[in-house]
C-alpha positions in Angstrom: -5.9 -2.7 18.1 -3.0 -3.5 20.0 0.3 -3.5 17.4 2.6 -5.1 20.7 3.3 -9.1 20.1 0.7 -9.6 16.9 1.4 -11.1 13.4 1.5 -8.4 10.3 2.1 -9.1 6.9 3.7 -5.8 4.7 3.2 -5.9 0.9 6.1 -3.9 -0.8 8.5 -4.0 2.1 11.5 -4.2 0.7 11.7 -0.2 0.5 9.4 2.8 0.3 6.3 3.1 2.0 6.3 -0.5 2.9 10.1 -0.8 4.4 9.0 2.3 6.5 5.5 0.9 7.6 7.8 -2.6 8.4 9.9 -1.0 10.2 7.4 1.4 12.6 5.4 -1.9 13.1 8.2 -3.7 14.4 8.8 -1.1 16.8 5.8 -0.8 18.0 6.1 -5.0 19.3 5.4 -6.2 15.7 6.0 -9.7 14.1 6.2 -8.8 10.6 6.6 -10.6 7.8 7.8 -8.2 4.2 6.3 -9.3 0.9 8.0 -8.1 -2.2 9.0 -9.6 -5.6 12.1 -12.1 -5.8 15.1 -10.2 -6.3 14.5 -7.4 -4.6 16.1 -6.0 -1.3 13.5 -7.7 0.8 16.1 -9.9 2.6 18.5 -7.1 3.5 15.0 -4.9 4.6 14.5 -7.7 7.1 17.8 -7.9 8.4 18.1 -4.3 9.0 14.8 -3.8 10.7 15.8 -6.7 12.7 13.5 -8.9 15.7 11.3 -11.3 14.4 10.7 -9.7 10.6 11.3 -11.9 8.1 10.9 -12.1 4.2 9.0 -14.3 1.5 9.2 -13.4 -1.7 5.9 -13.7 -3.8 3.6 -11.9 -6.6 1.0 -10.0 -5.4 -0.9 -11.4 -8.8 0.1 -14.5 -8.2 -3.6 -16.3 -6.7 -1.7 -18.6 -5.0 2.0 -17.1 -4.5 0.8 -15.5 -1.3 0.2 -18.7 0.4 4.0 -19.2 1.8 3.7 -15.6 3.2 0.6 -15.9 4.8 1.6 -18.8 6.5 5.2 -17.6 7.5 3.2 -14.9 9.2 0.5 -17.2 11.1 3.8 -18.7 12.6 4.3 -16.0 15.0 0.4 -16.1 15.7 -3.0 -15.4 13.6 -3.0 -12.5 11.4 -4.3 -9.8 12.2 -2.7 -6.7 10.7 -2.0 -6.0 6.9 0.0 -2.7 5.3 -0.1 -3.3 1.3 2.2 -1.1 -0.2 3.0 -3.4 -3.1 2.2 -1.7 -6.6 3.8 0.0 -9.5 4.3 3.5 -11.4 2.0 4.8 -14.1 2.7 3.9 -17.5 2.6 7.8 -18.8 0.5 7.0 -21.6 -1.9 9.0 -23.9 -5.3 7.9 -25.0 -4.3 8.6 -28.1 -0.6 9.0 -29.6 0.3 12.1 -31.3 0.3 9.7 -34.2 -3.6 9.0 -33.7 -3.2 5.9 -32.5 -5.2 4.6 -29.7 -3.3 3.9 -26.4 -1.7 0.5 -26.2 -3.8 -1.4 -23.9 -1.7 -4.0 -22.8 0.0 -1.1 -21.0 -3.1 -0.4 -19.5 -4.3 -3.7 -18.3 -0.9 -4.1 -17.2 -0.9 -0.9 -14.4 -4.6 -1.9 -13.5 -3.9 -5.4 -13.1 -0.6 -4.7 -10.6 -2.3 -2.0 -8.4 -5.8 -3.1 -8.5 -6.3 -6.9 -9.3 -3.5 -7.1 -7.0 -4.6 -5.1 -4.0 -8.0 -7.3 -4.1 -6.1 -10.7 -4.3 -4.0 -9.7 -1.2 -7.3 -8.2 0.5 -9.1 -11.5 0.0 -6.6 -13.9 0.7 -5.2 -12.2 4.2 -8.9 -11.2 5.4 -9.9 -15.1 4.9 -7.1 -15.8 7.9 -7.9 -12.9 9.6 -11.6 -13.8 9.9 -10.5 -17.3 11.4 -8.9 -15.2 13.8 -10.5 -15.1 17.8 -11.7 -11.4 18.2 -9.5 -9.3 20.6 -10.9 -5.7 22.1 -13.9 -6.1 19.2 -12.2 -7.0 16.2 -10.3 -9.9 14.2 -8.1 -8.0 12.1 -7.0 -4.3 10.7 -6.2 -3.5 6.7 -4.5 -0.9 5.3 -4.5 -0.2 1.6 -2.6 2.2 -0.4 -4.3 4.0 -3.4 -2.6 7.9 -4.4 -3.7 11.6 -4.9 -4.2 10.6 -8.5 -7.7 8.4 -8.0 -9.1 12.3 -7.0 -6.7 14.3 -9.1 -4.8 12.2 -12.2 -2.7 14.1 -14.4 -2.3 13.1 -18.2 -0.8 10.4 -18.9 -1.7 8.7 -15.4 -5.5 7.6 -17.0 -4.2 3.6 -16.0 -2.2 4.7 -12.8 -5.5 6.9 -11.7 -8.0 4.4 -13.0 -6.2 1.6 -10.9 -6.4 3.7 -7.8 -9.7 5.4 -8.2 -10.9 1.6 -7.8 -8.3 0.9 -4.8 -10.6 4.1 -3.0 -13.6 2.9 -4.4 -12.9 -0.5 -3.1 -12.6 0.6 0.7 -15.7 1.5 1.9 -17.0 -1.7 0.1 -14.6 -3.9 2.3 -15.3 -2.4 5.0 -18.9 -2.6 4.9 -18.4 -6.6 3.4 -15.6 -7.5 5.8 -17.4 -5.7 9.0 -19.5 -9.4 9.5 -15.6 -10.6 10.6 -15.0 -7.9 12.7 -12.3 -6.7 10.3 -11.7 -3.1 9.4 -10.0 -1.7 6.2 -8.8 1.7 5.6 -6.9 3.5 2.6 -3.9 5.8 2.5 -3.9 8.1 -0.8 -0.2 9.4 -0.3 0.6 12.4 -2.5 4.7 12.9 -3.6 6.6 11.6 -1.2 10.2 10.0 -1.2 11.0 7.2 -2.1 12.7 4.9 -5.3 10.3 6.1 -7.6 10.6 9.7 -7.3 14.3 9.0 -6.7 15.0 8.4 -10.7 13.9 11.9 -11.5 16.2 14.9 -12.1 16.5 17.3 -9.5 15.0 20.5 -10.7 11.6 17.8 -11.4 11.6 16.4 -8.1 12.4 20.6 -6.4 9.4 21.4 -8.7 7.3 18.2 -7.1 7.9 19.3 -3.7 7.6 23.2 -4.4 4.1 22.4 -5.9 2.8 21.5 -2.0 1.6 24.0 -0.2 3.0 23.0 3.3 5.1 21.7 4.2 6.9 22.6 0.8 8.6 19.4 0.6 8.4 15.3 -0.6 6.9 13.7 2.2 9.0 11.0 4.3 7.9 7.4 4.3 8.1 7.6 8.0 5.0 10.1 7.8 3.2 7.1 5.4 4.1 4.9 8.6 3.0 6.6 11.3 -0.7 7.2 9.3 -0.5 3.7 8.6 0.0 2.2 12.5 -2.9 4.8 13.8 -5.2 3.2 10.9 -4.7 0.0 12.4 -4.2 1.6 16.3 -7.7 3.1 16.2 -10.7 0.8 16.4 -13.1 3.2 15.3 -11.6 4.2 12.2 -13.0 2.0 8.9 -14.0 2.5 5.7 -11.5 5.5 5.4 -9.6 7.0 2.5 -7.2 9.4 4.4 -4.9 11.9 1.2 -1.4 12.1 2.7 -0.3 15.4 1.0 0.5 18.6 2.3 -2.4 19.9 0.6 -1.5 19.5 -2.7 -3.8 19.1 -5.7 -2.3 18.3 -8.7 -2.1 19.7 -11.9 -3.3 18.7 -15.2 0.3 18.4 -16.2 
C-alpha cells in the first residue's frame, strides 16, 4: 500500500509506540488522525507532528466512542490504514497472594478487557469503513495490532498482561483469514522492552538490567524502530496474518 495522501487512524498516539508510528506515517504523506484517552497529550502530539494530524479523544472500550475518530479520519478520505497502540501495563499480580488468597479478578478482567476487548472493538469498528473502501493496488485497507513478547514468554505476575496479548497474537491470523473477503490485511507487532512512558517510571539500575538482558543490540529499543516495522506492515502487500517479536532477541525470564 501506498502510505502518500491516505487516511490512518493511530490508537495510543499521544506518546510511545503510537506518537512514533504517528509521526513516521505523517512523513511518509499520511493523514492521520491520533486516538488516545481525554486528558492526555494527544493535542500537543498533533501539533508537534504537524500537517494534517489531528486528535479525537475516545475510549478504545468505549463501542461507540470511536465513532467521532473514525469519522474525523474519513474526512481526509476513506480509511484505509490503522496502527493500534492503545493499551495498558500488567497489573503484577499473583494467582494466589502470599496470604493464599486467590488473585483479585477484577484486576484481571480489567488488563484483559483494555488490551484485548479493546483491540477487537477498534479492529471491528475501523475494518467495517475500510471494507466500504474502493480497492487500490489489490486491497482496501492495512491493520496493524500491537500484542508483546509476553503472549510467548510472560513472566510472573504478567498472567493478565500475557493472557490479554497471547489473544491479541491469537487473534491475527484469524482476522486476516476473516477480513481477507475485504481485501484487508492485518498484522501484529510483539515489541519486547523498548522506551517509552512505561518503562520510564522504573529506577535506573531496573531499566540498565532490562536493556542488558537483550542480547543485541544491548539496549531498550526506540519507538522509532516500532515505527518503521509498523509502516513496512502496512507498505508490503504481501505480508498478512503476521505476528513479527520486535526484540533484540530477547526471551524473557521467569522473573
Amino acid at each position: 500500500m501506498r502510505i502518500d495522501g491516505v487516511s490512518a487512524l493511530v490508537t495510543g498516539g499521544a506518546s510511545g509506540l503510537g506518537r512514533a508510528s504517528a509521526q513516521l506515517l505523517a512523513e511518509r504523506g499520511a493523514r492521520v488522525v491520533l486516538v488516545d484517552l481525554p486528558g492526555s497529550a494527544g493535542e500537543e502530539a498533533a501539533e508537534k507532528i504537524g500537517g494534517d494530524t489531528r486528535f479525537v479523544a475516545a475510549d478504545i472500550t468505549d463501542p461507540a466512542g470511536l465513532g467521532p475518530a473514525l469519522d474525523v479520519a474519513e474526512e481526509h478520505g476513506p480509511l484505509r490504514v490503522l496502527v493500534h497502540c492503545a493499551g495498558r501495563n500488567s497489573d503484577r499480580l499473583r494467582i494466589v497472594t502470599r496470604d493464599h488468597e486467590p488473585g483479585d479478578l477484577g484486576s484481571f478482567a480489567d488488563v484483559v478487557r483494555i488490551n484485548l476487548v479493546g483491540t477487537y472493538n477498534v479492529l471491528r469498528l475501523a475494518a467495517a469503513r475500510m471494507s466500504r473502501n474502493e480497492i487500490v493496488d489489490g486491497e482496501r485497507g492495512a491493520v496493524v495490532l500491537t500484542a508483546s513478547v509476553a503472549a510467548f514468554d510472560g513472566q510472573i505476575g504478567q498472567t493478565s498482561y500475557a493472557a490479554a496479548k497471547a489473544g491479541v497474537h491469537g487473534m491475527t491470523l484469524v482476522a486476516a483469514r476473516d477480513l481477507a473477503s475485504w481485501n484487508i490485511r492485518v498484522n501484529t507487532i510483539a515489541p519486547g522492552v523498548f522506551d517509552t512512558a512505561m518503562l520510564a517510571k522504573l529506577r535506573d539500575d531496573l531499566r540498565d538490567k532490562l536493556a542488558a538482558g537483550v542480547p543485541h543490540p544491548r539496549r531498550l529499543g526506540d519507538p522509532g524502530e516500532f515505527a518503521q516495522l509498523a509502516v513496512a506492515l502496512v507498505e508490503n502487500g504481501y505480508l498478512n496474518g503476521e505476528t513479527v517479536r520486535l526484540d533484540g532477541a530477547i526471551r524473557m525470564p521467569p522473573r
